[in-house]
Structure formats: structure tokens, C-alpha cells
C-alpha positions as CSV (number, residue, x, y, z in Angstrom):
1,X,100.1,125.6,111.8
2,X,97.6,122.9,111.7
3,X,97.3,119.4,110.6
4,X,94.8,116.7,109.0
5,X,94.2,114.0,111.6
6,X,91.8,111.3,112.1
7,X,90.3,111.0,115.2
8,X,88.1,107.6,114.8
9,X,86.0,106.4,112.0
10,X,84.5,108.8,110.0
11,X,86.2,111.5,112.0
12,X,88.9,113.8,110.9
13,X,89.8,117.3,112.0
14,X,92.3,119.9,111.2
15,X,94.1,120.5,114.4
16,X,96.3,122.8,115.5
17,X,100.2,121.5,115.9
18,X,103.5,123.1,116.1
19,X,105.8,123.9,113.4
20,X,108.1,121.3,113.1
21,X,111.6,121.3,113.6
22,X,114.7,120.0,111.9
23,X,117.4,117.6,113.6
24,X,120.3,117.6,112.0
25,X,119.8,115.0,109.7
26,X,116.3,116.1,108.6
27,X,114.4,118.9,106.9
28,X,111.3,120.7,106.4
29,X,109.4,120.9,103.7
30,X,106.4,123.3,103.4
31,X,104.3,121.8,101.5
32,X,102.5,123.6,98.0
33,X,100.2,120.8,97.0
34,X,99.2,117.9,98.1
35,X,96.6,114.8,96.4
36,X,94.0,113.3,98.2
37,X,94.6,109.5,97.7
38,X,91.6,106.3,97.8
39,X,93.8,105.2,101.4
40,X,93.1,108.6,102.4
41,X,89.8,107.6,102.4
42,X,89.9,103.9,103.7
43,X,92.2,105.5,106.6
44,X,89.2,107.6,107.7
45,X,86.6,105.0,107.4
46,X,88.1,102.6,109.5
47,X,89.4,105.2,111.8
48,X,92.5,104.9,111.0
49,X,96.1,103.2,111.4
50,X,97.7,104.7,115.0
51,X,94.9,103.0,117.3
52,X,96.7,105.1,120.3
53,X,95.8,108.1,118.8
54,X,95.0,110.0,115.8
55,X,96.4,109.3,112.5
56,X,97.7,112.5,110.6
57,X,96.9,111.7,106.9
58,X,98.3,112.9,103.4
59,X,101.2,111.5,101.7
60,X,100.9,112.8,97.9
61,X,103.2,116.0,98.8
62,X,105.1,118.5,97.1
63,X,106.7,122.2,98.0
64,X,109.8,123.3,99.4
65,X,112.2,122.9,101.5
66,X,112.4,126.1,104.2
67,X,115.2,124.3,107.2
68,X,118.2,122.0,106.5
69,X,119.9,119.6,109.0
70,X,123.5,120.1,109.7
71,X,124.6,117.1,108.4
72,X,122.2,116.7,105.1
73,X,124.0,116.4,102.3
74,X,123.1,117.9,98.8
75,X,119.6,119.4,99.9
76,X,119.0,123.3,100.5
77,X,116.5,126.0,101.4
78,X,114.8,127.3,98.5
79,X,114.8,123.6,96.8
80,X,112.0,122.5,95.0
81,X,111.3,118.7,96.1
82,X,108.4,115.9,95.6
83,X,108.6,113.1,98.7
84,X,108.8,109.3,98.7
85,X,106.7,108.8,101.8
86,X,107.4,105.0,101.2
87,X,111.5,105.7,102.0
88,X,111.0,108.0,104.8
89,X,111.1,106.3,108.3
90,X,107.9,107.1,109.6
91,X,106.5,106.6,106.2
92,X,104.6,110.1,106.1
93,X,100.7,109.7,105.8
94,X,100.3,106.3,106.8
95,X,100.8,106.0,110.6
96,X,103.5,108.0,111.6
97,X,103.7,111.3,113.3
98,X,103.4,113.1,110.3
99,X,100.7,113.7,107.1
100,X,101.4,116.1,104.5
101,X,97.8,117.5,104.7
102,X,100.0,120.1,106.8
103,X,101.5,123.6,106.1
104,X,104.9,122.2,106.7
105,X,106.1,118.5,107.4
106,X,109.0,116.7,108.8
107,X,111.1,114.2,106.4
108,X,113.7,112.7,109.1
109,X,116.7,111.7,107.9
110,X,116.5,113.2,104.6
111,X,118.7,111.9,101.3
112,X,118.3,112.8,98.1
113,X,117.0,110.7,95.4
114,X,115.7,108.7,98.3
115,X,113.3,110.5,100.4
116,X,113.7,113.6,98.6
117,X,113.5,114.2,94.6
118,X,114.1,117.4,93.2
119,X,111.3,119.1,90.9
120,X,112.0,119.6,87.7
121,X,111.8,123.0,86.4
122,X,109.2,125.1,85.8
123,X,106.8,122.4,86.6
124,X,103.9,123.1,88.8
125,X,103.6,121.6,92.5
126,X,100.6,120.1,91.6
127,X,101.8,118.2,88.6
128,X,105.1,117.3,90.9
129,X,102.6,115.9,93.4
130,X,101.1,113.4,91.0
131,X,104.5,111.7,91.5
132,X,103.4,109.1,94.4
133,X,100.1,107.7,92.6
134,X,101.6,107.6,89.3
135,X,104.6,105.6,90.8
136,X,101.9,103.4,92.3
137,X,100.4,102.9,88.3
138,X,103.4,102.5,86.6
139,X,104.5,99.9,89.2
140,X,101.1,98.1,88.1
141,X,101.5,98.3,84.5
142,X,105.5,96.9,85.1
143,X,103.7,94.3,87.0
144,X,101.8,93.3,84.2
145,X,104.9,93.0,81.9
146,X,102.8,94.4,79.2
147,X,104.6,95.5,76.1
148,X,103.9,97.6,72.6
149,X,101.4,95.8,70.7
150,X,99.5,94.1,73.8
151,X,96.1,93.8,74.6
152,X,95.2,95.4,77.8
153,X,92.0,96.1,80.0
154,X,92.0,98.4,83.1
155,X,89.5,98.0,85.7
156,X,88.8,101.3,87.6
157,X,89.4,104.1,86.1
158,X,90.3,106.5,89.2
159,X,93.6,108.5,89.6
160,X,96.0,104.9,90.0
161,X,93.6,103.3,86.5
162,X,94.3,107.0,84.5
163,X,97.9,106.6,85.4
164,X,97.7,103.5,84.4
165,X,96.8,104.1,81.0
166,X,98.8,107.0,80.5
167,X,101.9,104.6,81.0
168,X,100.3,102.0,79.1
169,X,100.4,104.0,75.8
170,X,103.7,105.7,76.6
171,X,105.2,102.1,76.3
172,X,103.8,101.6,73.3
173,X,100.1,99.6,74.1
174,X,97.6,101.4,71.8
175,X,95.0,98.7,72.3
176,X,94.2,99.6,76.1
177,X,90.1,99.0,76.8
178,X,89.3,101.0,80.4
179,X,86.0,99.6,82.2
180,X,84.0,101.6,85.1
181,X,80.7,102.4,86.4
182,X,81.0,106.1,85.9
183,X,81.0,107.9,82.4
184,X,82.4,110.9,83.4
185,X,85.8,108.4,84.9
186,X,85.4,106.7,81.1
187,X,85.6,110.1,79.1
188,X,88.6,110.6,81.0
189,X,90.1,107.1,80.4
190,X,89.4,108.0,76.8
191,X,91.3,111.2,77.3
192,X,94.6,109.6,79.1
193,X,94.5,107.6,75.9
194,X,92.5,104.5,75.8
195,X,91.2,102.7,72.8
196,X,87.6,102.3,74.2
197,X,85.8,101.8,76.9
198,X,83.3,99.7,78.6
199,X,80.4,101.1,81.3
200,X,80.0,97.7,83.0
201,X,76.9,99.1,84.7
202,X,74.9,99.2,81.4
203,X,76.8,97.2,79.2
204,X,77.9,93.2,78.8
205,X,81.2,92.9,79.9
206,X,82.4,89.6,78.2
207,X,80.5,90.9,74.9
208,X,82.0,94.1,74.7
209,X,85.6,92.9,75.5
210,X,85.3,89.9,73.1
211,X,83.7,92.4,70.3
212,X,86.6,95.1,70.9
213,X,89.9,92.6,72.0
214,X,88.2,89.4,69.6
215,X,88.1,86.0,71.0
216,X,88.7,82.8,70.3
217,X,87.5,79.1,71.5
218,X,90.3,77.1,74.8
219,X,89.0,74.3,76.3
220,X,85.7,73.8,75.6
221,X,85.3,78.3,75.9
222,X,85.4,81.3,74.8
223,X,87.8,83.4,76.1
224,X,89.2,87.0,75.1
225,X,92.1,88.1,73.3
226,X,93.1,90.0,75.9
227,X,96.7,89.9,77.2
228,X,96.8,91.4,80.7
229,X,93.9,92.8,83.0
230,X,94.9,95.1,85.6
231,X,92.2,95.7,88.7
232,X,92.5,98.8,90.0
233,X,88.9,98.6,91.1
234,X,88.6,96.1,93.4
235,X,85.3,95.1,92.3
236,X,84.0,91.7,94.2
237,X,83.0,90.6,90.8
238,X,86.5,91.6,89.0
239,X,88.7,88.5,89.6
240,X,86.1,86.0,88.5
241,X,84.9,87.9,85.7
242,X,88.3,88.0,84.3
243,X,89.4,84.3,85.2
244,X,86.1,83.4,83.3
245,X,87.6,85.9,80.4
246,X,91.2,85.3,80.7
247,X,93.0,83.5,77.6
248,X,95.9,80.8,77.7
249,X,98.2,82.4,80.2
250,X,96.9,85.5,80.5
251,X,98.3,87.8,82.7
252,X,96.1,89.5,86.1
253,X,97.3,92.5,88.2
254,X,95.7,93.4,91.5
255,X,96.0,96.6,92.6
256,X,92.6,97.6,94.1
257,X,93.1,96.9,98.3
258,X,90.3,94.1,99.0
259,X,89.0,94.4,102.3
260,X,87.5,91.4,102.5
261,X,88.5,88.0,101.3
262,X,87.5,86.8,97.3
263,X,86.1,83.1,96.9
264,X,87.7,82.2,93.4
265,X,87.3,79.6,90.9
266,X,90.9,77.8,90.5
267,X,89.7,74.6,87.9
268,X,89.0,77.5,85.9
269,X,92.1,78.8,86.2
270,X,94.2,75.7,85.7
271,X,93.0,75.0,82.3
272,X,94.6,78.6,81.1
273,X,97.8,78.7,83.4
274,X,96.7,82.0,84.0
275,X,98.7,84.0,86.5
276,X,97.3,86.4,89.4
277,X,99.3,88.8,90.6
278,X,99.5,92.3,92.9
279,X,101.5,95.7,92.9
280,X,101.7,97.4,95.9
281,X,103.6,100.8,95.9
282,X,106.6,101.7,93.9
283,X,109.8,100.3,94.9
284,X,111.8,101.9,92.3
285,X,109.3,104.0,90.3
286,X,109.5,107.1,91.4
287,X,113.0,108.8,89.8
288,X,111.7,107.3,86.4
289,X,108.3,109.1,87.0
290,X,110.1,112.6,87.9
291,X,112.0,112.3,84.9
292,X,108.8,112.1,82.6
293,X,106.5,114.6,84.2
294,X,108.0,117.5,81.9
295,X,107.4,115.4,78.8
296,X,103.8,114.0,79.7
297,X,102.7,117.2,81.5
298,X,99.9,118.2,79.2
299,X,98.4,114.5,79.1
300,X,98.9,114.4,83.1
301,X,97.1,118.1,83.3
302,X,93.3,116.0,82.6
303,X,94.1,113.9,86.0
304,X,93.8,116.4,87.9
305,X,89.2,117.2,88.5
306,X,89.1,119.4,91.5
307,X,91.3,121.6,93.2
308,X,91.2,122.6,96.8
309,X,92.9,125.1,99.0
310,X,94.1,123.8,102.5
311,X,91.1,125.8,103.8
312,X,88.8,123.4,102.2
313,X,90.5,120.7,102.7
314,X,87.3,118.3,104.2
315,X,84.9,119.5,101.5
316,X,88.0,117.9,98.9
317,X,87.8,114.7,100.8
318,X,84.1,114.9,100.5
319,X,84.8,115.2,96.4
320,X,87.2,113.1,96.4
321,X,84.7,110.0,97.7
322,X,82.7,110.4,94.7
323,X,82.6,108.5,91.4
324,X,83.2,112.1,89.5
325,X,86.6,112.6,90.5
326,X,89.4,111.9,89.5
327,X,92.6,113.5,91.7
328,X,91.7,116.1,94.3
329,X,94.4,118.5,94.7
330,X,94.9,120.2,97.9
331,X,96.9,123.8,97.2
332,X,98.5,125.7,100.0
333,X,99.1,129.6,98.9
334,X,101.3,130.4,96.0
335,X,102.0,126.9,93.9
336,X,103.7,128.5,90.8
């Protein structure tokens, strides 16, 4: 078998490993599909998490499960499962031994509807393994509070800003304005279901948004009519843009990962008791997203812009770093 690991900055290999095996409270999963995810990336840019050694990546998983534990309890071979890296103890992908860019990975002590969710049926792996980031998107959008009949703009318009507005409209918010750099990432945004968009390369943002979401005079400004603004750029212009923007206690989501630390402008703030915010992962997401992949399959289908087999897997990360994709799939033999 082999295994995606990052050597050092810039440097990842697929290695050869071991199959792994099951203690009793554990199993195995071999995995059918698997996304490449923006930490992915960071992770092999700064080299990585496990400064010891290598880092084994991929965390976006789905296939089935092939060895069972003596003393697991409601989990068999055969089963079709999505995993919750975030509830398994060495939090797959993200510095423990294991990374789902794998044939077959490891989930220690594994318990259902924690660690391990069952797919629904008939639904492919890789619209099972859309699970993790869209669990990371509708924690934003809860985040925001937003409700039906809001006003909401999405910064970023990658896999976690699609998500994002596909949730958005489920609940009931039509008016949802998606800004980006790329217009191939804003035909998709339109696609998932938002109102409009804005290229904030070529275009004015504060015009646009106040000519699409109106506007109205606070304090001696003009601000927009916009409810909530959810960054899932991370943008070094993004947080000041919007506080400039942001009405009478608007509300600001952060889920972009800032490397570096943002100056901003707090008087500004303080005249609009605006509220700043972040989301980080999905602490209980995930069973509400499995239950609603069957129903939003088709819209979740568009998500998906490249598709990889584990052979290719470093020409997917490749793809995956550019502004034209959206999720990069990574498919290991037969994912019916």
C-alpha cells in the first residue's frame, strides 16, 4: 500500500507503508474517495504539522470498512461509511499517523455516529466524501445566525464558500451575493444558488454591494444593507473592507485561516456594534450534513471540478492550488 506524506515544505511523496491493522477496538476502512482540502495545501507549504517526521495528509475520506475490532459495536465489513477525522483520536490528516490519501486507513477506537457515519444509499463515495467540508460550511453559515430573508455576502467562493451558499439557500436566504477573483469560481457560486456576484478584481466592491443589497446613511456613512458577511477567503483586505461596509450590528464570520496577523480599524467598528466572529470545524455538523446529501445531491454534483485517481494523486494537488477549481476528488478503483 502506499501513503501521501509530507516530507518538508513543498515536498510530498507517496510512500510505501504497510497495511494497517485493526485492534480490537478499531477498524479499517479502505478508502473510495477522498477531497483534496485548502489545509491540504497549507500543510505542504509549510512542511507540515509532525516536525519529527513526515505528516501523512488527507482527511476528506470515504469507502468501506474491510476489518472489525472485537469489541466495536454496531460497525461491520461490507459497511459503507464517511469519517469524522475531527472525533478520531489521532485526528486523521492533520498530524497523526494516519492520512486518508491512503488505500486503506486506520480509525482507532471506532463508534458509530461519532467517528464513523454510515452512507446513505445508493449515494456515491465521492458525494459521501463532500461530508467533512460541507460540515465545515454549514458550521459557518450557523455561525452567522443567518436566517430566510437575510442579506448575505460570501467571500471566497472555493469548496467551504460553495458549501456555503448551498446551505445558505436551503435555509431559506435567497438574497446571497458571492465575491471572488476568479469567474470560473463565480459561475459556480451562481450555480450553488447565489443571487449575483461580484469579481472584486475588476469591479467596485462597496458599489456593487450597495447597488445589489441597497444602502443606507449610519453615522455620518454609508453603509450596506447587508446582514452577515462570511470570509471564507482570507483576503488581507476582507475584514476592513467589510467593517468599512458593515451596517448597525452586522454580523462577520471568519473562516478563511489568516496566517499572519490583520491590523483593524475598531472606532469604526464601535459606531455599528458590529460583531466579528470565526467557525472552525464542525462540532456537531456532520450527522445533519449525511442526512441531506440524498436530497441536495444534484446541487452538490457542480462542487465537484476535477477528479483524480490515487495514481495522480500530486498532479490533483497541483489542480487543486489553482483559482479554477473547485473540489478535487481523489478516486481509488471502483467508487459505485
Amino acid at each position: 500500500m502506499r501513503v501521501l506524506n509530507i516530507h518538508g515544505a513543498n515536498d510530498v511523496r507517496l510512500d510505501p507503508r504497510e497495511p494497517p491493522v485493526a485492534g480490537s477496538n478499531d477498524v479499517v476502512v479502505n478508502i473510495k474517495a477522498c477531497g483534496i482540502c485548502g489545509s491540504d495545501l497549507t500543510y505542504i507549504k509549510i512542511g507540515g504539522i509532525r516536525r519529527d517526521g513526515v505528516t501523512a495528509i488527507g482527511h476528506e475520506a470515504a469507502g468501506e470498512i474491510t476489518a472489525v475490532g472485537k469489541d466495536v459495536k454496531d460497525l461491520a465489513i461490507g459497511q459503507r461509511v464517511i469519517i469524522n477525522p475531527m472525533n478520531t483520536p489521532s485526528y486523521i490528516g492533520s498530524g497523526g499517523p494516519e492520512g486518508a490519501f491512503s488505500e486503506a486507513v486506520l480509525v482507532a477506537d471506532a463508534r458509530l455516529g461519532e467517528s464513523i457515519l454510515p452512507i446513505p444509499a445508493d449515494l456515491p463515495y465521492a458525494i459521501a466524501a463532500l461530508t467533512e467540508p460541507l460540515s465545515v460550511a454549514l458550521h459557518g453559515v450557523n455561525r452567522s445566525e443567518a436566517k430566510a430573508g437575510d442579506k448575505v455576502a460570501v467571500f471566497g467562493c472555493g469548496p467551504i464558500g460553495l458549501g456555503m451558499i448551498v446551505w445558505l439557500v436551503d435555509r431559506g436566504v435567497t438574497d446571497v451575493i458571492a465575491v471572488d477573483l476568479a469567474d470560473s469560481r463565480l459561475e459556480r457560486a451562481m450555480a450553488a444558488g447565489a443571487k449575483a456576484v461580484i469579481n472584486a478584481k475588476h469591479e467596485n466592491l462597496r458599489d456593487r454591494l450597495f447597488a445589489l443589497h441597497g444602502s443606507h446613511r449610519y453615522f455620518g456613512r454609508d453603509v450596506a444593507d447587508t446582514d452577515a458577511f462570511i470570509d471564507a477567503a482570507g483576503g488581507p483586505n476582507i475584514i476592513n473592507d467589510v467593517i468599512k461596509l458593515a451596517r448597525y450590528q452586522a454580523r462577520m464570520v471568519i473562516t478563511a485561516a489568516y496566517m499572519k496577523p490583520v491590523e483593524i480599524n475598531l472606532g469604526a467598528m464601535l459606531t455599528t456594534e458590529m460583531t466579528i466572529t470565526t467557525a472552525v470545524g464542525y462540532p456537531t455538523e456532520m450527522p445533519q450534513v449525511v442526512a441531506a446529501l440524498p436530497r441536495l445531491q444534484k446541487k452538490l454534483e457542480p462542487l465537484i471540478s476535477h477528479r483524480f485517481s490515487f495514481d495522480d494523486v500530486l498532479r490533483g494537488l497541483e489542480v487543486a492550488a489553482t483559482p479554477e477549481s473547485a473540489k478535487v476528488m481523489i478516486e481509488f478503483g471502483a467508487t459505485a
